[in-house]
Steps between C-alpha positions, in 0.01 A plus 500: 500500500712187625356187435189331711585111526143350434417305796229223644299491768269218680248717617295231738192559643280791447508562871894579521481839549312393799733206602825456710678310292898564337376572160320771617811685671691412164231671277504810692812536493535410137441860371719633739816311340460598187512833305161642407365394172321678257233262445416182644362208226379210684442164341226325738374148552148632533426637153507239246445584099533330154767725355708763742312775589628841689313717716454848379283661815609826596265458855534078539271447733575204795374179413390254808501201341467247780169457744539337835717749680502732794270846401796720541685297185245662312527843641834520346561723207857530326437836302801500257479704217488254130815560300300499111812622366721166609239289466500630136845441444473156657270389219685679238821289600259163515389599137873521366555180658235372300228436790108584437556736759195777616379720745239534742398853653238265748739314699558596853791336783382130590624409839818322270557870496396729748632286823850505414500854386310602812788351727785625272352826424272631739453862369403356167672772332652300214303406241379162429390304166427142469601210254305209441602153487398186290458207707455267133798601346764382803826616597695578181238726387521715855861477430507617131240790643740582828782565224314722280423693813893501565557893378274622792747437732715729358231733494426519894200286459528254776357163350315315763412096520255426741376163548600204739810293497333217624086535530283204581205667653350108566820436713508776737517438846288725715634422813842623368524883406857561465729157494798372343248343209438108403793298381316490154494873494860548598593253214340674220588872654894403551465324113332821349825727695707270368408518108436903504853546645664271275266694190446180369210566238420081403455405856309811571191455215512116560439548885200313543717173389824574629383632834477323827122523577436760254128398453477463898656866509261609183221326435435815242786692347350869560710589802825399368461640197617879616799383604597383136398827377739736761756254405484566167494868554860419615578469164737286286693285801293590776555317843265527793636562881228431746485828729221317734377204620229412750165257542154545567290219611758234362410518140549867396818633434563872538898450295540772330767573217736785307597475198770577296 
């Protein structure tokens, strides 16, 4: 099969299915532009362990992992068959790499998950593992763990990063659904652009110093975190072009990347 370019996506609210915003049109037309991959391994904010861990579920059921929200969110089901046999061979190529990797035959699609896919892939006919992330090991782990994931690419496994390019939950602005974001924001979304295009590694792990307003745009590293993993999946020399970019209530950034 021809190579899948990992890729990044902010996927916002758990109510954008439900919401008129640009990111939505871009995410369901994502799958659309893109040939059909065999597998889909998605590396979500929303599931946080010590040491990587793969989901092995051949039924993963759909996680709502949120309270708050209008009755039909929960209605929602994205019925994707697991992919055991990729998940596998994701923690085999963490092992090699040296990680305490392991699997999980419990863990179902958190909304880090399931939203994106549900836009991109309606029919939820490919199927879909998860990746954990490690929120106390920072970016040049995620990195080091996106490029031992690198050979599923070439695979058809499409490796997924879904997080938030900028996510300040404290700093939304209700009155604001879809905008042209802070100032702040835009500073720290146009730096982040700037370093994956250029590939530049150093900046990259030291972005909470380097950064305009990187603690303003992350006052916890969690949802940034995929996006150094699908970069890595690039592989040696990988550059990010940003294939989206839209706002939610002012502080959440929908950019999404490509990577090769």
């Amino acid at each position: 099969m021809s190579r899948l370019p990992p890729i990044f996506v902010s996927h916002g609210a758990p109510t954008l299915p439900m919401d008129d915003v640009p990111a939505r049109e871009f995410l369901s037309g994502l799958g659309k532009a893109m040939p059909h991959p065999k597998a889909i391994l998605v590396v979500s904010a929303h599931w946080e362990t010590e040491a990587p861990t793969v989901s092995v579920a051949a039924k993963p059921e759909t996680i709502h992992d949120f309270y708050g929200f209008p009755r039909e969110l929960y209605d929602m089901r994205y019925p994707a068959p697991g992919a055991p046999a990729e998940a596998s061979r994701a923690r085999k190529l963490l092992a090699d790499a040296g990680f305490s990797a392991s699997e999980d035959a419990g863990q179902g699609l958190d909304h880090g998950a399931w939203v994106p896919l549900l836009l991109a892939w309606p029919e939820a006919d490919v199927p879909v593992a998860q990746i954990s992330i490690q929120p106390k090991l920072g970016p040049a782990h995620h990195i080091s763990v996106g490029r031992a994931l690198a050979p599923l690419c070439e695979e058809g496994i499409l490796v997924i990063g879904s997080g938030g390019a900028v996510h300040n939950l404290r700093a939304l602005d209700w009155r604001n659904g879809s905008s042209n974001g802070a100032d702040w924001a835009r500073a720290f979304d146009d730096w982040l652009t700037e370093a994956l295009a250029a590939g530049d590694d150093a900046a990259l792990c030291e972005y909470r110093d380097r950064a305009p307003n990187a603690r303003l745009a992350h006052p916890r590293d969690e949802h940034l975190l995929p996006v150094f993993v699908a970069y890595g999946a690039g592989g040696p020399g990988s550059r990010g072009r940003r294939i989206h970019s839209s706002y939610t209530h002012g502080a959440l950034s929908l950019s999404a990347y490509s990577f090769g």
